[in-house]
N, C-alpha and C positions, 0 to 999 in steps of 0.2 A: 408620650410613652406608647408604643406601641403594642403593649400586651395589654393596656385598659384603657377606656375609652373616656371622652371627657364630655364637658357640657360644652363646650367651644372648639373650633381647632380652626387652624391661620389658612390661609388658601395661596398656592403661589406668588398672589399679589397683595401678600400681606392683608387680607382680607379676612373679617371674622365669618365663619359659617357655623352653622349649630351642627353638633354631635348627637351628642343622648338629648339635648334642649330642643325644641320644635324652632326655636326663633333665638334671634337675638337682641335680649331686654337692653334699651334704653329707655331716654326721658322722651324722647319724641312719639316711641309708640305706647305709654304711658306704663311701660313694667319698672321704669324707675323712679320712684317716687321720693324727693326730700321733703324732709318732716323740720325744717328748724335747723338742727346741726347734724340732725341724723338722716340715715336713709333708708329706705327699703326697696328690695330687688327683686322681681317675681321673675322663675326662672320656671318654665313650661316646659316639661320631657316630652319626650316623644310619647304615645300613648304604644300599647302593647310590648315593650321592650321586656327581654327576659336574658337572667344570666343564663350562663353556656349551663347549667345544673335546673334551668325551668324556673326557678322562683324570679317572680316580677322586680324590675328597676322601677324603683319611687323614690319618693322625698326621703323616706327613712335612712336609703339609704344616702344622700347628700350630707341629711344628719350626722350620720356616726363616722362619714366619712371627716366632717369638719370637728367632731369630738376624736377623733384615731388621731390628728391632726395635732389637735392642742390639751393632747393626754400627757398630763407633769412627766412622764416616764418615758415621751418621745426624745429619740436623740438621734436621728440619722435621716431628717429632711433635707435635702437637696437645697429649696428653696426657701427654707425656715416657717416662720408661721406670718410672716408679714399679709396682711388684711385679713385672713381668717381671725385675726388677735380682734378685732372691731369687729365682730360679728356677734350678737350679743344670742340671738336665736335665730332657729330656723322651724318654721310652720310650713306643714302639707302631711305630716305623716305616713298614711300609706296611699296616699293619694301622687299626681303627677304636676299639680301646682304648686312650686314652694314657695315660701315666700322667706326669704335673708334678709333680719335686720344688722341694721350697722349701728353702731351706737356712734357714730361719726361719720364725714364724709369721707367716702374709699373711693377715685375715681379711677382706680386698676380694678376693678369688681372683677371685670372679666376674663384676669390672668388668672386668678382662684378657680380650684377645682377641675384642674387640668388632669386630675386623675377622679372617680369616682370608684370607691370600695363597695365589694358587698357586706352591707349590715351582717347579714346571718352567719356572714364567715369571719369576718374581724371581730366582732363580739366574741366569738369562741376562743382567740389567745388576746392574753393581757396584753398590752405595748410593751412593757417591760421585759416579756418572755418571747418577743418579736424580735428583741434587736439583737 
């Protein structure tokens, strides 16, 4: 999308490079971690990032962006809720390390979140009075 920015984006050679994310979490550099049949995903933003309105890019906002997402009164996603639906929470708060558990194994992790919302402004209309 080019009016919002993602945690990932593809590179002419089909290659992952981090956006808003500082890197990109696998199991080799230890941000992907399976637990059993589940997983968790630590995704590190970029440090000083700020919307076009001054208020900071953080976890909060990944958060609400993955609750706008699989709010009962969504009905006009593009690419539906497939692996956000496996994602049982998301820790960092207003911090820039989050951490996304899966309650299962997702091994598209990193198609999710191709857009990131701001908290401060999605919270202000309902989904239902969005669409």
């Amino acid at each position: 999308s080019p009016a919002f920015a993602s945690l990932l984006d593809v590179d002419q050679n089909l290659k992952y490079y981090p956006e808003l994310a500082s890197n990109v979490p696998t199991v080799a550099n230890g941000d992907v971690v399976v637990n059993g049949d589940k997983m968790d995903v630590t995704w590190k933003l970029r440090e000083g990032m700020k919307w076009s309105d001054g208020q900071p890019i953080t976890c909060a906002d990944v958060e609400a962006t993955w609750k706008w997402v699989m709010d009962k009164d969504q009905a006009g996603l593009y690419a539906g809720t497939v692996g956000y639906e496996d994602i049982t929470a998301i820790d960092g708060g207003t911090g820039t390390t989050c951490v996304m558990h899966y309650g299962k194994h997702y091994s598209a992790y990193l198609l999710n979140f191709g857009v990131i919302l701001p908290k401060h402004y999605i919270e202000t209309v309902p989904v239902k009075d969005a669409i």
